[in-house]
C-alpha positions as CSV (number, residue, x, y, z in Angstrom):
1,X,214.4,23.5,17.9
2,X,213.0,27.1,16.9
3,X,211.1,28.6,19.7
4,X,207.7,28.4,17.4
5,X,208.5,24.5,17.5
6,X,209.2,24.8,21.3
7,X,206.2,26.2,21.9
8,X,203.9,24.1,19.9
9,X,205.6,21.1,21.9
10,X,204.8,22.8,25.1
11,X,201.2,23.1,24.1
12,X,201.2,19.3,23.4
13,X,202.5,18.4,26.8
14,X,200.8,20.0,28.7
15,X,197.3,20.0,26.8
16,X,197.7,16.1,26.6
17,X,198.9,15.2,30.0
18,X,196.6,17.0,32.1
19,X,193.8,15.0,31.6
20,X,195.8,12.0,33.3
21,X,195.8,14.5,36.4
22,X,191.8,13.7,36.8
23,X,192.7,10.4,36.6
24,X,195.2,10.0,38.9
25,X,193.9,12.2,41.1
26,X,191.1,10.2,41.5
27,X,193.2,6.8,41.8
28,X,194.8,8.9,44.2
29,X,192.1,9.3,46.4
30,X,190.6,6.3,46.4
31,X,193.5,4.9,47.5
32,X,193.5,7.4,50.6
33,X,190.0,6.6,51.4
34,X,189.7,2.9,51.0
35,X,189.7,2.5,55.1
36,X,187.1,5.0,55.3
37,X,185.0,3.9,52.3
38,X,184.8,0.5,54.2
39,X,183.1,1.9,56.8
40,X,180.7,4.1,54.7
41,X,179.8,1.8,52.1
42,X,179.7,-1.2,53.7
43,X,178.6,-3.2,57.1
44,X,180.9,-2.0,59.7
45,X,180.5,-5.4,61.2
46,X,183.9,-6.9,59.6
47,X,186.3,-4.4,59.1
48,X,188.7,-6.9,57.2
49,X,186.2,-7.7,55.4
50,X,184.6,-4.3,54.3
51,X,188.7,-3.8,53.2
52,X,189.0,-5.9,51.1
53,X,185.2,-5.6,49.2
54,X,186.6,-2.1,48.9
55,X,189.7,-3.3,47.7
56,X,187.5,-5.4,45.1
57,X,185.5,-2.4,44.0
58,X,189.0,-0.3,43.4
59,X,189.8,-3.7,41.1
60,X,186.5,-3.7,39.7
61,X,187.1,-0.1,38.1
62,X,190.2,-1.6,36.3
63,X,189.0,-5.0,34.9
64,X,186.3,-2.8,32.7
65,X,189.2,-0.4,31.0
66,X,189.8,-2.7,28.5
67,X,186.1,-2.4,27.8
68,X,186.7,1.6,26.9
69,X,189.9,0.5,25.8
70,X,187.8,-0.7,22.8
71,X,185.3,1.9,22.9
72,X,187.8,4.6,22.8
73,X,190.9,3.0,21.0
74,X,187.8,2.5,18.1
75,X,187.3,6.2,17.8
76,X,191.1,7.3,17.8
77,X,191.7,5.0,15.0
78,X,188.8,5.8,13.2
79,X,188.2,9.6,14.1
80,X,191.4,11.2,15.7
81,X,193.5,11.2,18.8
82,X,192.4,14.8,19.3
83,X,188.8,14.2,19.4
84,X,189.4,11.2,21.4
85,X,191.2,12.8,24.3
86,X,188.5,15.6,24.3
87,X,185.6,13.3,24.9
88,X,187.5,10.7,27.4
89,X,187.8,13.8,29.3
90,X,184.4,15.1,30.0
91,X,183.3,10.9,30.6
92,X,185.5,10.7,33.2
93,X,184.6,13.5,35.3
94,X,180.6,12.8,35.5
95,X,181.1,9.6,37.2
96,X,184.5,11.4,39.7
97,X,182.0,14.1,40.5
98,X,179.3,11.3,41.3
99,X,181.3,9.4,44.2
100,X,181.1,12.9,45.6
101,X,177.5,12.6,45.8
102,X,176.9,9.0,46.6
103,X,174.7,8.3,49.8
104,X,176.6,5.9,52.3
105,X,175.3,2.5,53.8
106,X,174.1,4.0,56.5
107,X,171.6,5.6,54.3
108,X,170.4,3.8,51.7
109,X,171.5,-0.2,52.5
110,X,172.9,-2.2,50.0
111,X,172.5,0.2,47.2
112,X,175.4,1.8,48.5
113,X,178.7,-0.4,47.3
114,X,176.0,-1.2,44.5
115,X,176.1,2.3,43.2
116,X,179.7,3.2,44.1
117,X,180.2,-0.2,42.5
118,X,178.2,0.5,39.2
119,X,180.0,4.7,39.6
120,X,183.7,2.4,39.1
121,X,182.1,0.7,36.4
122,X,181.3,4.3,34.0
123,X,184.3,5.8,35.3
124,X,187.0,2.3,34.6
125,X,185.0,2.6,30.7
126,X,185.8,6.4,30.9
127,X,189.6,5.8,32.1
128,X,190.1,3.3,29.5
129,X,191.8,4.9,26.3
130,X,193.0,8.0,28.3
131,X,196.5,6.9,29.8
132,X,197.2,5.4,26.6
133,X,195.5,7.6,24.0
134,X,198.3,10.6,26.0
135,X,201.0,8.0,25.5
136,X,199.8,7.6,21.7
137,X,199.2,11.6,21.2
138,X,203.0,12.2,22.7
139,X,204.8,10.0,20.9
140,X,203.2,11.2,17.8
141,X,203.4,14.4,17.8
142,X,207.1,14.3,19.3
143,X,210.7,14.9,17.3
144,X,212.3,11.3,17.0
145,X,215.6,12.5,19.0
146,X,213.1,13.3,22.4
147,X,210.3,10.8,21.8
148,X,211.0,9.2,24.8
149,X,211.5,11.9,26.8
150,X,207.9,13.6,25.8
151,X,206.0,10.5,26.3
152,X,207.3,10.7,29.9
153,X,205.3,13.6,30.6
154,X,202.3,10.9,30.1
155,X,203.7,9.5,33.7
156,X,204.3,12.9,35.2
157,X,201.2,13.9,34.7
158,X,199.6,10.4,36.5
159,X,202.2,11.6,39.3
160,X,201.2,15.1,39.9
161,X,197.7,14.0,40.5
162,X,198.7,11.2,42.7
163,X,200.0,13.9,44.2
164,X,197.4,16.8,44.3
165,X,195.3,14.2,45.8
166,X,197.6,12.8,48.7
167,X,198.3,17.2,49.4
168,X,193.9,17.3,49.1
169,X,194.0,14.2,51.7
170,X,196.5,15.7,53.8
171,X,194.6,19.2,54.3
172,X,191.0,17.6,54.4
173,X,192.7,15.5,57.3
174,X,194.0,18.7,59.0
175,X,191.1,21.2,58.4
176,X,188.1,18.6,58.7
177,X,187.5,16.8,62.3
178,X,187.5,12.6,62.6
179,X,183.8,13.0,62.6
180,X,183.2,15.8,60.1
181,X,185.5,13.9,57.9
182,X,183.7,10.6,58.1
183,X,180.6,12.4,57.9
184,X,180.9,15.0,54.6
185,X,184.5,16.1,54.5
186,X,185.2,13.6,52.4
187,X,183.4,14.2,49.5
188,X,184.6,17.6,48.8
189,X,187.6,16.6,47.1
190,X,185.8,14.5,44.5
191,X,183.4,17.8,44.1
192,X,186.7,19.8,43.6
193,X,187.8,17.4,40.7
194,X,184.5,19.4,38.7
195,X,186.6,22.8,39.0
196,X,189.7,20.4,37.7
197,X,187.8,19.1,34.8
198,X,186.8,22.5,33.3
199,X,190.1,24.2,33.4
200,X,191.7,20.7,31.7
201,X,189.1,20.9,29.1
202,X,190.2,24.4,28.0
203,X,193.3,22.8,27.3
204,X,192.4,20.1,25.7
205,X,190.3,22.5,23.1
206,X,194.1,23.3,22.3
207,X,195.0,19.9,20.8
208,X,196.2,19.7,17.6
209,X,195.5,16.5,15.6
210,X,198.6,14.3,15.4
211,X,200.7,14.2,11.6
212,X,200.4,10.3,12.0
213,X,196.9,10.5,12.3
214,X,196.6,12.8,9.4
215,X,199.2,11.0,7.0
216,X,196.7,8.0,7.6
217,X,193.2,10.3,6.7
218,X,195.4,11.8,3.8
219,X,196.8,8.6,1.7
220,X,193.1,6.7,2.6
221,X,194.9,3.7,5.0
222,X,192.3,4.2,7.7
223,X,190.8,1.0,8.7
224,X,186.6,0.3,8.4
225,X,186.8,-1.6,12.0
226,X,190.2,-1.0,13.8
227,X,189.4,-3.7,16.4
228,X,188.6,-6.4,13.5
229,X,192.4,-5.0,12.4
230,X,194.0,-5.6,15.8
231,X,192.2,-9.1,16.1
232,X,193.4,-9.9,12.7
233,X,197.0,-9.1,12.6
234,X,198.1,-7.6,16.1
235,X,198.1,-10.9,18.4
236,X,201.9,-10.7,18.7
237,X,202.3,-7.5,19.0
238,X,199.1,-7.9,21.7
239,X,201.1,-10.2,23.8
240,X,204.1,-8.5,23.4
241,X,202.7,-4.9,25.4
242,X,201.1,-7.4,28.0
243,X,204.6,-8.5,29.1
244,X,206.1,-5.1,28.7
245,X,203.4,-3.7,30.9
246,X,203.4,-6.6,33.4
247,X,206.5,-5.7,35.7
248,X,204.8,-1.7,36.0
249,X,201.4,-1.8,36.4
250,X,202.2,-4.3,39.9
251,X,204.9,-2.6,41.2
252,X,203.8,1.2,41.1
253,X,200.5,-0.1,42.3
254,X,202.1,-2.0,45.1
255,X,204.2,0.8,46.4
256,X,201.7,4.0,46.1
257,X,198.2,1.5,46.7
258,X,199.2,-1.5,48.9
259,X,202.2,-0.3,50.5
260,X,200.5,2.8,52.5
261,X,197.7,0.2,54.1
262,X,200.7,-2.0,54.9
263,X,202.2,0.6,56.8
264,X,198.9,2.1,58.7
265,X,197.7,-0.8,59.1
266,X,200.5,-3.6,59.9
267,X,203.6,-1.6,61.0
268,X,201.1,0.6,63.1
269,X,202.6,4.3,60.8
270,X,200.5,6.8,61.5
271,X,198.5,8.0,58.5
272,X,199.5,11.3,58.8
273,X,203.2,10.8,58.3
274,X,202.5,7.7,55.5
275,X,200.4,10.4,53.6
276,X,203.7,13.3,54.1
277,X,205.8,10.0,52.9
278,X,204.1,9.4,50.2
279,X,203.7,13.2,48.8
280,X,207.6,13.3,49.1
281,X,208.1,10.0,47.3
282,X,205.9,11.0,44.5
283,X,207.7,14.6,44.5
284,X,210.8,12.6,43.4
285,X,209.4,10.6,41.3
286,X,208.5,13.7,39.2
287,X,211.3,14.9,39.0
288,X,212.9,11.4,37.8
289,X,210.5,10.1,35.4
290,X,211.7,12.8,32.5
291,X,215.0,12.5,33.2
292,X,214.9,8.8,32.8
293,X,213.2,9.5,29.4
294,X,215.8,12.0,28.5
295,X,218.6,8.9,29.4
296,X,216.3,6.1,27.1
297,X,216.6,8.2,24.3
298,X,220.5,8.6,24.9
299,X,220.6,4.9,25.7
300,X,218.0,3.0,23.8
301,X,214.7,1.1,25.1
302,X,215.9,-2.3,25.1
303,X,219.0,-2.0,28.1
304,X,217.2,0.3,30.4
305,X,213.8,-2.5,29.8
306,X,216.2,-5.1,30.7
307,X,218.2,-3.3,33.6
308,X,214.7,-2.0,34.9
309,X,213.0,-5.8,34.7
310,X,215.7,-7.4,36.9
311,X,216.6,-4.8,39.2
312,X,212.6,-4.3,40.5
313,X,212.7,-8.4,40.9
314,X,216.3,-8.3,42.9
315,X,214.9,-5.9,45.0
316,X,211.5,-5.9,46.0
317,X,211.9,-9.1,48.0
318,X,214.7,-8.0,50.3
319,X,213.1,-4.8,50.4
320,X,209.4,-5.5,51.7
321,X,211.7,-8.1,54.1
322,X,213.4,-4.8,55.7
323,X,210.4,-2.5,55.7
324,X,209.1,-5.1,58.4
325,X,211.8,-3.9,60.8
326,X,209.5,-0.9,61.6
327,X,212.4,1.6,61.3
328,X,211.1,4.9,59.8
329,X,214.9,5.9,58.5
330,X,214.7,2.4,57.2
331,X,211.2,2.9,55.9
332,X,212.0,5.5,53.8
333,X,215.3,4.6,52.4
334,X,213.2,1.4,50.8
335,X,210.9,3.6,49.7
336,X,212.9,5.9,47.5
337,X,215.0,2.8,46.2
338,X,211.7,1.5,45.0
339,X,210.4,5.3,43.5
340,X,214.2,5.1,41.8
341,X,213.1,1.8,39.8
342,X,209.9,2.8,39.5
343,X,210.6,5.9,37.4
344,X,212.9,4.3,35.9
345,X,210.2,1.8,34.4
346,X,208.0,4.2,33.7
347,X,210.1,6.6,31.8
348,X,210.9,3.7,29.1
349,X,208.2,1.6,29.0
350,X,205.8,4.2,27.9
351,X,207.8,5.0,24.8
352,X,208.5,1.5,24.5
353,X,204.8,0.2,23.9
354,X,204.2,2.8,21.6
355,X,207.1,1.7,19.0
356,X,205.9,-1.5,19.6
357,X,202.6,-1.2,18.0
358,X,202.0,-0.3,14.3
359,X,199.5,1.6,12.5
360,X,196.7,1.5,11.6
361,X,194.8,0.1,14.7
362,X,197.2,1.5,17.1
363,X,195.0,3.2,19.2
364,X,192.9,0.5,19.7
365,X,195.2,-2.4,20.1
366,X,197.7,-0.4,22.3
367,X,194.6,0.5,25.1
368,X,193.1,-2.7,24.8
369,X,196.8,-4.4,25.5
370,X,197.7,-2.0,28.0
371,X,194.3,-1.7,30.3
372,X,194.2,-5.7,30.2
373,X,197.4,-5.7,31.7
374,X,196.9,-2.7,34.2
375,X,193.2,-3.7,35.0
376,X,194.3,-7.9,35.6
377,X,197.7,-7.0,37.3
378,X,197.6,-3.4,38.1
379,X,194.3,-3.1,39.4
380,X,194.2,-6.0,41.8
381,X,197.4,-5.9,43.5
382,X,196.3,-5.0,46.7
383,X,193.4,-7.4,46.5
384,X,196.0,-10.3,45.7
385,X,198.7,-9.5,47.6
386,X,196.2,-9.0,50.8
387,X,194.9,-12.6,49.9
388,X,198.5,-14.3,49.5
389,X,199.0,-13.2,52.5
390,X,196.4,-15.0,54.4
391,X,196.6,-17.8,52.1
392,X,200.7,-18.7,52.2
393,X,201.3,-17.2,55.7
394,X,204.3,-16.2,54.3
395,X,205.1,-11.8,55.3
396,X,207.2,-12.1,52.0
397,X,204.4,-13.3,49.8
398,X,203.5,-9.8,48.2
399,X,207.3,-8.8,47.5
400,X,207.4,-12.5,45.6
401,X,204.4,-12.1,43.7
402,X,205.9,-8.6,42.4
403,X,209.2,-10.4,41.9
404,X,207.6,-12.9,39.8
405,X,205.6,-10.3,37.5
406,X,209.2,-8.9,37.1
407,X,211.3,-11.7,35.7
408,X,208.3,-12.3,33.1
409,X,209.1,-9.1,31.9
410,X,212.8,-9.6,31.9
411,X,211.9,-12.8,29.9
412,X,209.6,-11.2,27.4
413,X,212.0,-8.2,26.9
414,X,215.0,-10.5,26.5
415,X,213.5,-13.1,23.8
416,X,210.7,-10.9,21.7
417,X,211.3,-6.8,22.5
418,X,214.1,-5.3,19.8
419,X,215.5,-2.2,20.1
420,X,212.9,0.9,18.7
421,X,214.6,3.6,19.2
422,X,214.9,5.7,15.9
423,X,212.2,3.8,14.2
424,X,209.5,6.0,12.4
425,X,205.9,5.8,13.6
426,X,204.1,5.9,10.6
């Protein structure tokens, strides 16, 4: 590659994945703050309960991505991926920037979860074709030999602001009292996500519309109504990125979203070293996510989806069983085994979904496919996994319901996902 080329692909990675920063970052801190936004935004009568409405509002942001999924898969199809990715951008910062600002129960009543609930709403529309449209804009505008390994900077870029937001928890927690914390401290950094928003946008201004996108405009073979398109001729191929997405969107939300309240709240680890736990785990996982996309374009798609699919299922089960011990060496030595098949599911599904999906409503049917499956299964994990729980009685029931999302990918790889790697995208 020609160090013109190298550059240009540079500017493509980073211009495209930093918007997912904002996005994770914010995922990242509502995760950190879901105890405390129990207490602010709703009756402090039933802790439990105030969890878990909480826990429905996080869900509640997911289930409507499929919504923008349409809204913004539409206009990459019909318009650009370029122009896309600039405007998801600026919609998802207005309503970040608004939970910053939002008055607490305490305050104003019920209009509190009402308008935090309402903020989730905008923002899950905002989110909706962001993740995906970086997957789309990656893959595009990547060499055929690295494809895989450039759409795993979609991933790293989710992680690093997971990660900026656990390292803003941690020195909020450190710098702000209990009180001051509760109080204000928490809003500042959802106001600091404003400063994050302008300096992404700069980059984005950078992008460069994709040579799919353009080989489409040139030879006249873009669609009048790209969703009609998707209905019309993309169920299979629909169905297909639901089960591909199925075993990922549970398991990385029940390690980095569930797993920390199960070990504040259940095995009694302090929040301070969960939060230092987490920020390592997610350090590694940075690190691993490109090199597993570097080893899927060595290896192919199809093995490392398989090995990935099976692995997660044989080991989540035994693993949430040992976690219960309580030992911290223990603890963490689950952990990373998890982050291991984490990134390695990440670093070849994202290619994989992309190969999967044909022009010319490939904007549209990939977000639409991949927020359903990441707003019904990703998004409510902790919601379910809290309430099989309670319902089974069984301390293994979350592990099996992760288990179970894995196998049906193994299944859906196995009979209906060939090999892409090589294939052209246009």
């Amino acid at each position: 590659m020609s160090i013109p080329a190298k550059k240009s692909a540079l500017s493509s990675i980073t211009s495209s994945s930093l918007g997912n920063i904002l996005e994770w970052y914010d995922f990242g801190l509502f995760a950190i703050f879901s105890a405390l936004f129990g207490r602010l935004f709703f009756p402090t009568t039933d802790p439990n309960t105030a969890l878990i409405a909480t826990f429905s509002i996080f869900a509640v942001g997911f289930l409507c991505r499929p919504i923008g999924a349409l809204i913004f898969g539409y206009l990459g199809d019909k318009y650009g991926r370029a122009k896309t990715l600039r405007l998801s951008i600026l919609m998802i910062t207005l309503p970040t920037l608004l939970i910053g600002l939002l008055p607490s129960y305490q305050q104003i009543g019920i209009f509190a979860p009402i308008l935090l609930t309402l903020t989730r709403v905008w923002q899950g529309i905002s989110i909706g074709g962001e993740y995906s449209g970086t997957l789309i804009y990656l893959a595009e505008t990547a060499p055929a030999a690295h494809r895989a390994l450039f759409t795993s900077f979609a991933s790293t870029g989710a992680n690093i602001g997971v990660l900026l937001a656990a390292l803003v928890g941690v020195i909020c927690s450190s710098l702000f009292s209990e009180a001051a914390l509760h109080d204000w401290g928490w809003r500042v950094p959802y106001l600091i996500s404003g400063l994050f928003c302008l300096f992404m946008y700069q980059y984005r201004l950078r992008l460069q519309e994709t040579a799919v996108f353009d080989y489409l405009k040139n030879k006249k073979l873009l669609v009048a109504n790209p969703i009609k398109t998707m209905l019309q001729h993309n169920i299979p191929q629909l169905l297909r990125t639901l089960g591909l997405v199925c075993v990922g969107s549970t398991f990385y939300y029940f390690c980095f979203v569930y797993l920390p309240i199960y070990l504040t709240s259940t095995l009694q680890i302090s929040t301070y070293a969960t939060s230092l736990l987490m920020m390592l785990l997610i350090s590694l996982m940075i690190v691993l996510v490109p090199i597993t996309g570097y080893l899927c374009d060595r290896w192919g798609r199809r093995p490392l989806l398989l090995f990935n699919a099976f692995f997660i299922a044989g080991i989540v089960i035994p693993g949430f069983y040992f976690l219960q011990i309580g030992s911290l060496l223990l603890i963490s030595t689950v952990l990373v085994i998890f982050v291991i098949a984490s990134s390695l599911e990440q670093g070849t599904t994202s290619v994989a979904v992309v190969e999967n999906f044909p022009l010319p409503a490939r904007y549209t049917g990939l977000s639409f496919s991949y927020n359903i499956g990441n707003g019904l299964l990703g998004g409510t994990v902790p919601m379910v996994c809290a309430w099989l729980m309670t319902l089974l009685q069984n301390p293994l029931a979350p592990a099996m319901y992760i288990a179970l999302c894995a196998v049906i990918t193994g299944v859906v790889v196995f009979c209906w996902v060939p090999e892409t790697r090589g294939r052209a995208l246009v």
